[in-house]
N, C-alpha and C positions, 0 to 999 in steps of 0.2 A: 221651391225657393231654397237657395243657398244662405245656410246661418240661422239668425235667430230674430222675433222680432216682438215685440210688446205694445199693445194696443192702448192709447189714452182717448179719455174724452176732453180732453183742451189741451192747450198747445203747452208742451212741455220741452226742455234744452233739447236739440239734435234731434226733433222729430220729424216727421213729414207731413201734411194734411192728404186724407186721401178722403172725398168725401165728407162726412161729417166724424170723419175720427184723427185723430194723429200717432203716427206709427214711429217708432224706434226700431232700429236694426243694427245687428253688430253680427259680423262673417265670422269670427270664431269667439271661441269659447273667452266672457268677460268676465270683472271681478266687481263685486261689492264690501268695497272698504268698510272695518269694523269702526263707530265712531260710539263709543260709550260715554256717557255722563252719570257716570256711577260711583259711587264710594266701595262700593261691594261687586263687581264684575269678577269672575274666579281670575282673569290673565293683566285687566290693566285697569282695575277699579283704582279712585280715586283722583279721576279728572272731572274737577269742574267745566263749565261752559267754557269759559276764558282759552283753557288749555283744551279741550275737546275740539275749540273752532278752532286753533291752529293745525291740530292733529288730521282735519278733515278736509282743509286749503294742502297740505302734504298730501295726503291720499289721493286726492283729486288731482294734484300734479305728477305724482306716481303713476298714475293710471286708470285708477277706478273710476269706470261705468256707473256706479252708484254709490253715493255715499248713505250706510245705515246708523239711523239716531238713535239712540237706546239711551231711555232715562229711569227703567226697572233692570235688574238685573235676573235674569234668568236661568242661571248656575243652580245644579242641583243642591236642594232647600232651602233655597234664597224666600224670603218672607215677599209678601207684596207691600207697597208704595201707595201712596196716596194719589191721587187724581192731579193734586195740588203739585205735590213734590216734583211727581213726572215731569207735568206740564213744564214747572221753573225750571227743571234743568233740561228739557229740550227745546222749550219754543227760542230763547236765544240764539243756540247753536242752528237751527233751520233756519232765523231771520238772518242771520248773519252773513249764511250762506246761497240768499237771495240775489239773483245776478251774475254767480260764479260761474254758470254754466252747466253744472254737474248737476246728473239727477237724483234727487231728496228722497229718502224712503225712510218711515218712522218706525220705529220696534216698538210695538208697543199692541197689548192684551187689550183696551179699553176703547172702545169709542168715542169716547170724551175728549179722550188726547189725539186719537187720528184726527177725527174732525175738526178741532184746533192746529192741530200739525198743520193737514192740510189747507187751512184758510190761511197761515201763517208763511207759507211757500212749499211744504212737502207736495209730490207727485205720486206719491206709491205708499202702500201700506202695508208692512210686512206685520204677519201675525201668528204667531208661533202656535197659540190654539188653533189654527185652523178656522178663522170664523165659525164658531160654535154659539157665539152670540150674534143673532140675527141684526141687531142693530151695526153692527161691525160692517156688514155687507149692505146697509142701506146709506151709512157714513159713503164706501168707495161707492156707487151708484149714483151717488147724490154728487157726490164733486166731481165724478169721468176720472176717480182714480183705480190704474190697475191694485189688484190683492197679490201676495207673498205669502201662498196656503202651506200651513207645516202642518206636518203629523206629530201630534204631541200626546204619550199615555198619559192621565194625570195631568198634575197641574208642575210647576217647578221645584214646588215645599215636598210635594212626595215622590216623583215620576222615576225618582230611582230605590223606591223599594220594592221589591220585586216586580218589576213588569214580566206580563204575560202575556204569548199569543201561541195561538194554534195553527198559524200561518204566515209569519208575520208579513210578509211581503203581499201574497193575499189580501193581508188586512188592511195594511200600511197602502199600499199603490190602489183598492178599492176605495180606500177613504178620500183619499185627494185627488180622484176621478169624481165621484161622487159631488167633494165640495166645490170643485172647478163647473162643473155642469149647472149648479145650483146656482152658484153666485154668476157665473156668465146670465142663465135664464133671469134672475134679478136685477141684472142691468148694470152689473160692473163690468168696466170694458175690454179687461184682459185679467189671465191670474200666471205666475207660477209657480210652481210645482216646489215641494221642497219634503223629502221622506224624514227628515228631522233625526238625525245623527245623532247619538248622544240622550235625546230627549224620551222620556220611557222605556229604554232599550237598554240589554244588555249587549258586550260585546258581541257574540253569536249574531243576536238580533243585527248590528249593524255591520256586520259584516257579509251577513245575507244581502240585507237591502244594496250594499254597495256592489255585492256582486252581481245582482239580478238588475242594476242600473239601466242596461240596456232597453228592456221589459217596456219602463216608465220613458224614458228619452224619447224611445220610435211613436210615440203619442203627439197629441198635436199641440202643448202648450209647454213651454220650457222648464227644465227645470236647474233647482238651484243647489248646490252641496256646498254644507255650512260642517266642516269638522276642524276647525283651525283649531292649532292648543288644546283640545280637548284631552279628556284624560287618557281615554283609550290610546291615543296616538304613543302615552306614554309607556302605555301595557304592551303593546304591540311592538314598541322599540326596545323594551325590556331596561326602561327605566321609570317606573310607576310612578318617582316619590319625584323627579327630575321636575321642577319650577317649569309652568307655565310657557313662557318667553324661551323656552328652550325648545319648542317642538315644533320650530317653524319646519324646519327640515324634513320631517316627520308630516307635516301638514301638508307638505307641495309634493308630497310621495303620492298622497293619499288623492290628492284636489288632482294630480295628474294625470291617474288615473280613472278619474271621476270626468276630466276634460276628455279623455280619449273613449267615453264608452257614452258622451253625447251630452252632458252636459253643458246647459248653457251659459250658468252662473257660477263662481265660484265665492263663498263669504268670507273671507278671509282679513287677518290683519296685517299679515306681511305682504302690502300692493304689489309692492317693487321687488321683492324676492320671487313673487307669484309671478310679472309680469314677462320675467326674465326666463322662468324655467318654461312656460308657453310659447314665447316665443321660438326658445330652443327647439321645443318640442316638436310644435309647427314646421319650424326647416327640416326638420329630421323628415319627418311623414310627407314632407313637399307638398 
């Protein structure tokens, strides 16, 4: 099969029924819009629900294949949230976005909140631990929602003091084969893939993974590369201290090379700047 495709167990925007499942497909490389509802996000904390569900009706008219909810933030040493808090500042922005068409995915560590998300209209569950909590994988099972498996050292408060590997790519593309198998034999309908950028890694580390890309792609479940605005982008531009919202450019370097060595997803917050550098890209490669 040509492109990419992602398995749901109930009928979710743009999919198809084959069977007792419903499938999503996209022929080239798509994006999942950044929708945060956070005060403390490192690049655009500080959006309530109100202005997050404007920010996510733009994305989704931009271009994004998937809209992601985030109501903890996950910047290195970012504290954890309450159950409560989460919940308030994502179930709004998901109901809101009931009917638009676009597909719902919630950021979020707990099962508390997926299984809320998802009752509330979310389709997908992205989870930066890696379902490392078994309840996590019996939440998507239980609703036919696909999982968003990241590899994460550590937790967000510490994952960038020293991380360590003895292979990292070894480590890293073992572990989210491992949790892919697992949670498919569990009865979640689809997963994927995501080597988690930025997330217990030092630069080296993710420059390995990004290189070895290839590796993880020719595998049989998609994967997704999330490095927008990240610091490194700023290391590697050779402006470390340079704000945030300054690294789009630096981001669609990086996501375009990550499209061209088979990636399916790209997580990003600049849609429409992403939208446009693929597209290019695509005419280029015909």
């Amino acid at each position: 099969m040509d492109g990419f495709e992602l398995c749901f167990g109930r009928p979710v925007p743009g999919a198809l029924r084959e069977g007792g499942v419903w499938m999503v497909r996209w022929s080239t490389c798509g994006l999942m819009g950044i929708v945060n509802v956070t005060p403390d996000s490192f690049s655009d904390g500080g959006r309530g629900p109100a202005a997050a569900l404007d920010h996510a009706r733009q994305l989704h008219a931009e271009g994004a294949l998937i809209l992601d909810i985030g109501g903890e933030s996950t910047r290195p040493g970012a504290e954890p949230v309450s159950t409560e808090t989460e919940l308030d500042r994502v179930l709004p922005v998901i109901r809101g976005l009931c009917g638009s068409g676009a597909l719902i995915s919630v950021d979020t560590m707990k099962p508390e909140v997926a299984a809320a998300a998802l009752d509330a209209g979310a389709h997908l569950v992205n989870d930066v631990s890696g379902l490392r909590d078994p309840r996590m994988v019996q939440v998507c099972a239980e609703h036919g929602a696909p999982a968003l498996l990241m590899h994460m050292q550590g937790t967000p408060r510490i994952m960038h003091h020293n991380p360590h590997y003895d292979d990292v790519v070894a480590e890293v593309f073992g572990f989210l084969r491992t949790g892919a198998a697992r949670a498919l034999a569990a009865g979640v309908p689809g997963v994927l893939l995501d080597p988690g950028i930025g997330f217990g890694k030092t630069l080296e580390h993710n420059l390995a993974l990004l290189r070895a890309l290839p590796e993880l792609t020719a595998g049989p479940w998609p994967v997704l590369i999330g490095a927008s605005r990240k610091r490194m982008l700023g290391v590697l531009s050779g402006e470390p201290d340079a704000p945030a919202d300054t690294r789009d450019a630096a981001s669609l370097a990086l996501h375009l090379h990550s499209a061209r060595r088979g990636a399916a997803l790209l997580r990003v917050h600049d849609v429409l700047g992403h939208r446009r550098g693929l597209r290019v890209q695509e005419a280029l490669e015909g």
